[in-house]
C-alpha positions as CSV (number, residue, x, y, z in Angstrom):
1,X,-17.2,6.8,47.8
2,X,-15.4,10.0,46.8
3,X,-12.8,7.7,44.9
4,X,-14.9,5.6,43.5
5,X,-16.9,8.6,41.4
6,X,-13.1,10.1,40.8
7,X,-12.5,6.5,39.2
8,X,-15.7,6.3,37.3
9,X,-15.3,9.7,35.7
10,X,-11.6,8.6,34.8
11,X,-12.8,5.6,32.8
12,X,-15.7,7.5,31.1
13,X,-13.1,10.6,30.0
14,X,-10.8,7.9,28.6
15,X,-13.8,6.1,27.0
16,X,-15.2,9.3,25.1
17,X,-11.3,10.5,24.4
18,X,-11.4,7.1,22.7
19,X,-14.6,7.4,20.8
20,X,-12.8,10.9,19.3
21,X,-9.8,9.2,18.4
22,X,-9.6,8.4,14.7
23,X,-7.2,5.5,15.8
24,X,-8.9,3.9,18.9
25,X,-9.5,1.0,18.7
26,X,-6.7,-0.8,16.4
27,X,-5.9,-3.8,17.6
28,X,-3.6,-6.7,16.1
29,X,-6.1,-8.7,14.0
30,X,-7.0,-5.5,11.9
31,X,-3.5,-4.4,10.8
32,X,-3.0,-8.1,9.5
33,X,-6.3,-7.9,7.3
34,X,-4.4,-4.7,6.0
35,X,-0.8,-4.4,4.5
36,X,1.5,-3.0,7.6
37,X,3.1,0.0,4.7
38,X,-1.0,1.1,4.6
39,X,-0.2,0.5,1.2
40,X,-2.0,-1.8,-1.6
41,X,-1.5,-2.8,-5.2
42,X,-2.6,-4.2,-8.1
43,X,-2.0,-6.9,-8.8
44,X,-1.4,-8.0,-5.2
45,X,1.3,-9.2,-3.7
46,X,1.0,-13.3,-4.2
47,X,-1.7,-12.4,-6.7
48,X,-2.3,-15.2,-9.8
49,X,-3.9,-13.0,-12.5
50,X,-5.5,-15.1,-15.2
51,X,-4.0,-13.3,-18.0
52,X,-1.6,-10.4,-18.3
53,X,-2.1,-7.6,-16.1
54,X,-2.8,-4.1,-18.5
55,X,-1.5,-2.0,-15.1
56,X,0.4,-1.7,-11.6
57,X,-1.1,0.6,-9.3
58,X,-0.3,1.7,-5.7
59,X,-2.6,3.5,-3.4
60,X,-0.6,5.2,-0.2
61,X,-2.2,6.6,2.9
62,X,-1.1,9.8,1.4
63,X,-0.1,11.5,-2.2
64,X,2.5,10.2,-3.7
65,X,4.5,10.5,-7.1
66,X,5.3,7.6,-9.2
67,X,9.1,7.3,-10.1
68,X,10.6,4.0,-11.4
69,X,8.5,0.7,-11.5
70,X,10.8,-2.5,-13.0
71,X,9.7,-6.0,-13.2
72,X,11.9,-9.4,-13.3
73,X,11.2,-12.5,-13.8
74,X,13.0,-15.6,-14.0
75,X,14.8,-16.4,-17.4
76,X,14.3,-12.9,-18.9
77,X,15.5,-9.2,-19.0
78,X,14.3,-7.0,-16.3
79,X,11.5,-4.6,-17.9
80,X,12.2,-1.1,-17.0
81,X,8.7,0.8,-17.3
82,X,8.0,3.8,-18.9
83,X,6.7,5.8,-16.0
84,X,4.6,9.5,-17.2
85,X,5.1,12.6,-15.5
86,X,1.8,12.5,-13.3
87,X,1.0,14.7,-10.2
88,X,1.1,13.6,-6.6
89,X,-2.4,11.2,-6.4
90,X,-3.2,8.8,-3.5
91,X,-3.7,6.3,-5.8
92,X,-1.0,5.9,-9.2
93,X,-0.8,3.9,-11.8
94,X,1.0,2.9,-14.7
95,X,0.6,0.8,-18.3
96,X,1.9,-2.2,-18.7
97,X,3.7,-4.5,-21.4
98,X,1.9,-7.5,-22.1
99,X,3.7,-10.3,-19.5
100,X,4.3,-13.6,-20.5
101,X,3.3,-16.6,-18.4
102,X,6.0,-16.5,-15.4
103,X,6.1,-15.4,-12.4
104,X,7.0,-11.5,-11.6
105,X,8.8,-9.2,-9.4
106,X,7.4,-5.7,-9.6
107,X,10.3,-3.1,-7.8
108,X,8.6,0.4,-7.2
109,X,9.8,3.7,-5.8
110,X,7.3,6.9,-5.4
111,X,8.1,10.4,-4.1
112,X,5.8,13.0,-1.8
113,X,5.9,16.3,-2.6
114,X,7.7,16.9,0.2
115,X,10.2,14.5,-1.2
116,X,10.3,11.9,0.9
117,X,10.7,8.4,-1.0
118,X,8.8,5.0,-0.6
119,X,9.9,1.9,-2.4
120,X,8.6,-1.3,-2.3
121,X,8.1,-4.2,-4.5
122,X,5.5,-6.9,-4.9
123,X,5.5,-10.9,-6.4
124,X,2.5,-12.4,-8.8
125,X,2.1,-14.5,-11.2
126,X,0.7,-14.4,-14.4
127,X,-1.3,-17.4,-15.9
């Protein structure tokens, strides 16, 4: 009897450590319905904009700093993009050129302002 309630209370401190946990309850189908980095852009990776995109943006799970974006696509030039000085933002963007029909690479690298670096790049296409 005595181990039984020792048992019981076990399971209900784990349950309500749980419940506090900001991360309980991940599991494998909700990290594939979001990017495994924790980071998204726009436009998406596989994205087919209808148009040219007027920006690239990247939100991180933390502030970041913008550095270097630079697209390529098949058949032209890579297109270094000018990237402003900006503070540290979850979320950064930048302007771009108008894009031709094609399909793009976008290549991206971001500092913290503890100066760790991210990279990363992302494929769409532009109809």
């Amino acid at each position: 009897m005595i181990r039984t309630l020792v048992v019981i209370a076990a399971l209900a401190f784990a349950g309500a450590a749980a419940a506090q946990d900001p991360h309980a309850g991940h599991n494998m189908q909700a990290a594939a319905a979001a990017p495994r980095s924790g980071i998204t852009t726009v436009p998406a990776d596989g994205a087919m904009t209808h148009g040219s995109p007027e920006r690239f943006s990247a939100t991180f799970p933390h502030p970041m700093i913008l550095k270097t974006v630079t697209l390529t696509a098949e058949g032209q030039a890579p297109v270094v993009v000018a990237v402003p000085a900006a503070p540290a933002a979850a979320t950064v963007s930048v302007a771009l050129p108008p894009l031709t029909p094609n399909t793009y690479t976008a290549a991206w690298t971001a500092e913290g302002p503890d100066g760790h670096r991210m990279s990363g790049s992302i494929s769409f296409m532009v109809h």
